[in-house]
LOKE-324248 format. One record per atom (N, C-alpha, C): residue in one letter; x, y, z. Coordinates in steps of 0.05 Angstrom, whole numbers, plus 5000, padded with zeros to 4 digits. Example, Ala and Ser with C-alpha at 12.3 -4.5 7.8 and 13.67 -1.06 7.14 Angstrom:
A526448865156/A524649105156/A526449345156/S525749555142/S527349795143/S525850015157/
//
This chain:
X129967848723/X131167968699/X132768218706/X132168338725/X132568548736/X135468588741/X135768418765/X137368238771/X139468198759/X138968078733/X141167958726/X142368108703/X141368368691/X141868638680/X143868818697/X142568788728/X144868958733/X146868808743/X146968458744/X149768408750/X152068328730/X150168338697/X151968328681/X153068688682/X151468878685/X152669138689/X155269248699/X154969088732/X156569018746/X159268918730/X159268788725/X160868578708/X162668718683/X160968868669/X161768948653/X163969268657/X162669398688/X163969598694/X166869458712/X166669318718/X168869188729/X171369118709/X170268908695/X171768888666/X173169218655/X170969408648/X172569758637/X174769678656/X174369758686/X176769838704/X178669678701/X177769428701/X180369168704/X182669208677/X182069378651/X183069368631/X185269648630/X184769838649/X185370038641/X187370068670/X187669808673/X189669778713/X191569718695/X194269818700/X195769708695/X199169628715/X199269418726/X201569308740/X204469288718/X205769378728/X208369358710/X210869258732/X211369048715/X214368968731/X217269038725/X218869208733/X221569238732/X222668988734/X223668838711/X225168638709/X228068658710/X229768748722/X232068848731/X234568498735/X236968578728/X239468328737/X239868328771/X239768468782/X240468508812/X238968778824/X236568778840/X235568998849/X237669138863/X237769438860/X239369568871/X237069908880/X239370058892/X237970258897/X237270388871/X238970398857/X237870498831/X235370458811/X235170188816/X233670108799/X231570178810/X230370088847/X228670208856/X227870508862/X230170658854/X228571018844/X229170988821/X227870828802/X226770848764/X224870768775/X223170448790/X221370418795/X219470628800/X220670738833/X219770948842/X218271178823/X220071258814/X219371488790/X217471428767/X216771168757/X215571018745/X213271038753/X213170918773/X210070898793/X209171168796/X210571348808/X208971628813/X208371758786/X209771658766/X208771828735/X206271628728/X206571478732/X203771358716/X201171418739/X202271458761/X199371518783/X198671828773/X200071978764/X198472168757/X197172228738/X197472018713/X195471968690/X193171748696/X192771598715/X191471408728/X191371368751/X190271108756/X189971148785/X190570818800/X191770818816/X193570598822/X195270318819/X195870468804/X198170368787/X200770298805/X202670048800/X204269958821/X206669788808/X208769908812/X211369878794/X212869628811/X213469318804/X214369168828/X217469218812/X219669188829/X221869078818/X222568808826/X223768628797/X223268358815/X225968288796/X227568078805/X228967958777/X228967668773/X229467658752/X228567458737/X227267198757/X225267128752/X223466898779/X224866608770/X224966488792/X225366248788/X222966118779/X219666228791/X217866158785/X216066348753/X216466358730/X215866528724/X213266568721/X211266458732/X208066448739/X207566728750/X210166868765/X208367118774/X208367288760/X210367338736/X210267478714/X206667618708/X204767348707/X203167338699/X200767498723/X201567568737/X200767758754/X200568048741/X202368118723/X202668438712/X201668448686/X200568688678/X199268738656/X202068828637/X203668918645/X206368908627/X208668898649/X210968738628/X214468788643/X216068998623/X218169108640/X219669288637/X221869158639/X224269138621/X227069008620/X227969188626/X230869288643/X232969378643/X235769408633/X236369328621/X239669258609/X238968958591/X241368948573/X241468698566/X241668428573/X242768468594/X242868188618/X239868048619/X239168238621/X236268228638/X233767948609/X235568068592/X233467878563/X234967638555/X236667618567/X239067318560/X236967168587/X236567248606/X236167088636/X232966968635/X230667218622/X228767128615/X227566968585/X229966948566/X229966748543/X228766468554/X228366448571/X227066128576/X224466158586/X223166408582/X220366478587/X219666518571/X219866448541/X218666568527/X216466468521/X214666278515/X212966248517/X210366418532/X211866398559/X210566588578/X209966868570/X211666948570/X213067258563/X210967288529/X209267168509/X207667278480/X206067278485/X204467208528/X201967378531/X202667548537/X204667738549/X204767928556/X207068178545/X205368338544/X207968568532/X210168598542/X212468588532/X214968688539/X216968968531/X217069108546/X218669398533/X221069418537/X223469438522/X226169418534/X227069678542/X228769748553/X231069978566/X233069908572/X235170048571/X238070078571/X238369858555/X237369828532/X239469658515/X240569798491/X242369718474/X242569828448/X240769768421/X241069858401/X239369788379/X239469458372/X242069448374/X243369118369/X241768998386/X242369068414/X241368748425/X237468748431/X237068978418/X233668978416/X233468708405/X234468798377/X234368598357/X235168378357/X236868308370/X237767978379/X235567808399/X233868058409/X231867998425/X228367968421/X229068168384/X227468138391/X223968058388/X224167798384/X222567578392/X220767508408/X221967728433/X220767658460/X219567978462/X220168178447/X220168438458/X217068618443/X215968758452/X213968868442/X214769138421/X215869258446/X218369488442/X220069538453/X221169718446/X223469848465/X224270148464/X225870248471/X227570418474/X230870418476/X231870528457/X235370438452/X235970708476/X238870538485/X240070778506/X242270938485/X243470868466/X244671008451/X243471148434/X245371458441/X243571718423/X243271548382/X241771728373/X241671608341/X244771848329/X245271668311/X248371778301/X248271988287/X245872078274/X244972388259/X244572548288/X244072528302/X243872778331/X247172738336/X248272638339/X251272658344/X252972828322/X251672778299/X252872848281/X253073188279/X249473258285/X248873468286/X249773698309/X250273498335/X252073588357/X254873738337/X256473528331/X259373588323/X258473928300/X256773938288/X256274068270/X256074378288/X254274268301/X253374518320/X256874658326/X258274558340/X260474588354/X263374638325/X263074538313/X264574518288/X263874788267/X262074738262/X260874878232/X259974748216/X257074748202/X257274488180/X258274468159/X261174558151/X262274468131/X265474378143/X265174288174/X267374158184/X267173958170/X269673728167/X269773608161/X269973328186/X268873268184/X268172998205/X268172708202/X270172498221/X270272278216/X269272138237/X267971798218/X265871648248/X267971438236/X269471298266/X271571068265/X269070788270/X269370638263/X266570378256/X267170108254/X266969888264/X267669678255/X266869578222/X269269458214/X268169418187/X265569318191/X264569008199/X261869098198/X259869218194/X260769538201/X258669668203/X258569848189/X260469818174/X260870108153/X259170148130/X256670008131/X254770048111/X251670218123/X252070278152/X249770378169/X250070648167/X252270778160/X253171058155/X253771148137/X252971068104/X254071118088/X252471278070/X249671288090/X247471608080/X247871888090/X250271938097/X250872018119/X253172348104/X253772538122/X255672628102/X258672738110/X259372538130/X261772528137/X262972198126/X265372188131/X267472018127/X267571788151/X267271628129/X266871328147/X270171238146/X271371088174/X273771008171/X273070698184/X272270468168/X271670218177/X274870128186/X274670048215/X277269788220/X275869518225/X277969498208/X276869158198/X279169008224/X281269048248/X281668918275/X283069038297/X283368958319/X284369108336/X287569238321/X289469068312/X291269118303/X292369398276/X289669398264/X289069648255/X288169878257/X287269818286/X285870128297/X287070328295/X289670338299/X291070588308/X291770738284/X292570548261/X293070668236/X290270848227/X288470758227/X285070728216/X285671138227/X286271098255/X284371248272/X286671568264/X288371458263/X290771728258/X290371768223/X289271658217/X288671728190/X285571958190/X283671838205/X281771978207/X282272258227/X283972288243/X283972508256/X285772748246/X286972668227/X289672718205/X287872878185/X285672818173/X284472868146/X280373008162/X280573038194/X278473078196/X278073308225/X276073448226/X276873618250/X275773378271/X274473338281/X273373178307/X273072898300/X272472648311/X272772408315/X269672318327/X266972248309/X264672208331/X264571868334/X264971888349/X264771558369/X262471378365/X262071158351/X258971088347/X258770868374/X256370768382/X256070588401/X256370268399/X259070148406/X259469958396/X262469808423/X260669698439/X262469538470/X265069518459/X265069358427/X267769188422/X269369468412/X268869508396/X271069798383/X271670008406/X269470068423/X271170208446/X270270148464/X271469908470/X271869738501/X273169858505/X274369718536/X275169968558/X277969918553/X279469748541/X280969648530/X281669918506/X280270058492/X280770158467/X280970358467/X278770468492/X278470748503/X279870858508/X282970868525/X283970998538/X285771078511/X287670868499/X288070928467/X287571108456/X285071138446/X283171238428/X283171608425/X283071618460/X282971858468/X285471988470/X287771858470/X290072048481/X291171978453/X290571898431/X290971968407/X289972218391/X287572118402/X286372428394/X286972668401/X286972728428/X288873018441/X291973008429/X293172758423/X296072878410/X295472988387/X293672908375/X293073108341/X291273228351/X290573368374/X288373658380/X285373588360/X285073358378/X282073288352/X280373138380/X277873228375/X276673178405/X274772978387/X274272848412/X271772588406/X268672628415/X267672618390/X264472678400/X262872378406/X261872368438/X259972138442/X260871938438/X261071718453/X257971588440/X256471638465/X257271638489/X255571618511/X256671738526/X254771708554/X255472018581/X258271888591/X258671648595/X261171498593/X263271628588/X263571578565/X266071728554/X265671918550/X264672088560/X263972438561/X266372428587/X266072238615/X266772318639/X270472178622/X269371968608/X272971928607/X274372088592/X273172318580/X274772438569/X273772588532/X271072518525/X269872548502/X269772878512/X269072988489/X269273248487/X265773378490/X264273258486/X259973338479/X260072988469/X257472988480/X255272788470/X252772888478/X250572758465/X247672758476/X247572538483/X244972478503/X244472278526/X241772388535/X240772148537/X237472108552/X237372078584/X237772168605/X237572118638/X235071968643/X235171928667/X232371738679/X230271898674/X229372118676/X226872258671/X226372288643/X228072268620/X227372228596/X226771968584/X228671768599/X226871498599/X224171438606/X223871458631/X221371558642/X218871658627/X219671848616/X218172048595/X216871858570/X218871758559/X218671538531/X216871348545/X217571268561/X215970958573/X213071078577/X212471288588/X209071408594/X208271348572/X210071538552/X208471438521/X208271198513/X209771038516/X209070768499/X207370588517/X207570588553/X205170498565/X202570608551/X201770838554/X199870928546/X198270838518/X200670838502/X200570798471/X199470458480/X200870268490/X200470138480/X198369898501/X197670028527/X195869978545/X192970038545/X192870298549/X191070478559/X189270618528/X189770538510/X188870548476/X189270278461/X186470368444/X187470128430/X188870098401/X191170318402/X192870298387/X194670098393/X197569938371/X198869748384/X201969908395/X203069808406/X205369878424/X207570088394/X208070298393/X209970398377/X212470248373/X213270248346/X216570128344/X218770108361/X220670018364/X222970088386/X224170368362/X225070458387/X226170638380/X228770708386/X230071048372/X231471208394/X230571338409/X230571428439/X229871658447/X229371918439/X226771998436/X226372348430/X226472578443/X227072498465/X227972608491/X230972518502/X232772798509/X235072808504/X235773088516/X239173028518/X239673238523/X242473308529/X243673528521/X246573548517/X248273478536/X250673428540/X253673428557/X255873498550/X256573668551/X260073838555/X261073788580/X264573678561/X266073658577/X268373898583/X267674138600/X268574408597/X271874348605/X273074098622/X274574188625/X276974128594/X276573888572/X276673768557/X276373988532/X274474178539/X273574398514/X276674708523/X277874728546/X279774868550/X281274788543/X282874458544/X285074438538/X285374428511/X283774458490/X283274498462/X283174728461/X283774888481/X282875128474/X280575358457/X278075138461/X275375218449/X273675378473/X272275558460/X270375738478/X267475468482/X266975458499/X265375258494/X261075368505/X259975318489/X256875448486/X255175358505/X252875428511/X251075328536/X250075028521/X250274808540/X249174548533/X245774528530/X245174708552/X241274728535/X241274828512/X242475088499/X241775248483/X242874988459/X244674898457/X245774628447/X243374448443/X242174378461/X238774178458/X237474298449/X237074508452/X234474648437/X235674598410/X237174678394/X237774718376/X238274468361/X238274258372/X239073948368/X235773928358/X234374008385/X232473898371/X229374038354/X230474338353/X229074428323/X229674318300/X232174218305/X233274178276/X231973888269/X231873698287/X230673458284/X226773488279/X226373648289/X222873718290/X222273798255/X224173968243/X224074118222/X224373848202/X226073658210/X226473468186/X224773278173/
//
């Protein structure tokens, strides 16, 4: 009897440990160096809340049986959930958390997804950017596919929906005409790379700078955005591993990132001839104002 007390004991301390291990796979389109320092960084953050813990990067298996090796996967980009759509089955024993995708294609996904994290900032922190930099009683326009002109309409700037490529230009010289700055929402088709170059040298002819949508068009030429880097991804993912592993709470909503952090484009803020402010003091202030709300 003795015996067999302490090998259900056994058993049962094995089981604690076995639950609180957690293997996570970087499900990535093409391993690269990059992706393997997020792993990297991955693995060493969760070894210091636990204890050996092991980040694989793998993409998509031809076999997807080894999936079933990890206590959770980690998506990278959107590619990455079109390629594993034929695992699904596989993929509703096990948790899935997305990154680098947008809000959209969470949602086109998500079926397969536990949670996520959106790589585009939320359009009230952008807004609040322009405000910061503006004044809040600038007057401010967001250019939008018709589509979408009903996602901003709680909002308290000026929506300019183009309903096709053919009307952009009108749409957009109307809004830079009637508004101080131009904030950019996150959206491939309206400013493809195709739209971009456009977009922007319209704007500098009417001295009207473009806020965001991403670090992207910060370098092509956007004037400030906010943006989340790998250590703020990083950051989000501890929490929702944690949240949704290591407790027995269930995995948090997808989200936006709450971790963030400014970009000025100083050389872009001279030729406007604007004094332009410290980009931390800019975050901080981004995000009292979001804590307070």
């Amino acid at each position: 009897m003795d015996a067999l007390i302490k090998g259900i004991l056994t058993l049962m301390l094995f089981l604690s440990v076995y639950r609180v291990h957690a293997d996570v796979a970087l499900l990535v389109p093409v391993p690269n160096a990059q992706t393997q320092s997020l792993a990297t960084e991955l693995e060493a953050a969760l070894q210091l809340r636990h204890q050996d813990e092991k980040v694989d990067v793998i993409s998509p298996p031809a076999n997807p049986d080894v999936l079933q090796r990890y206590s959770l996967s980690v998506t990278v980009g959107a590619s990455v959930l079109t390629e594993i759509q034929k695992y699904k089955a596989l993929l509703q024993r096990t948790p899935v958390v997305a990154t680098y995708i947008s809000e959209q294609d969470y949602h086109n996904h998500r079926e397969l997804l536990s949670t996520g994290v959106y790589v585009e900032p939320p359009l009230h922190r952008q807004i609040a950017l322009a405000q910061l930099l503006f004044g809040d009683d600038a007057p401010l326009g967001i250019l939008v596919p018709e589509s979408d002109a009903h996602v901003v309409d709680d909002t308290d700037v000026s929506v300019y929906p183009v309903k096709s490529n053919d009307n952009l230009n009108q749409t957009l010289v109307r809004l830079l005409t009637e508004n101080r700055a131009l904030i950019g929402v996150y959206d491939t088709e309206l400013y493809s790379s195709e739209n971009i170059k456009s977009i922007l040298i319209t704007s500098y002819r009417h001295n009207r700078p473009m806020i965001g949508p991403s670090l992207a068009y910060l370098r092509a030429g956007a004037l400030a955005t906010t943006y989340s880097n790998t250590d703020d991804v990083i950051r989000r993912l501890i929490e929702i591993i944690e949240q949704g592993l290591y407790t027995p709470q269930s995995y948090p909503p997808p989200s936006f990132n709450p971790y963030f952090r400014v970009g000025l484009n100083e050389q872009v803020g001279r030729s406007l001839n604007m004094l332009m402010p410290d980009a931390d003091e800019l975050g901080r202030e981004l995000l009292l104002r979001e804590t307070q709300q």
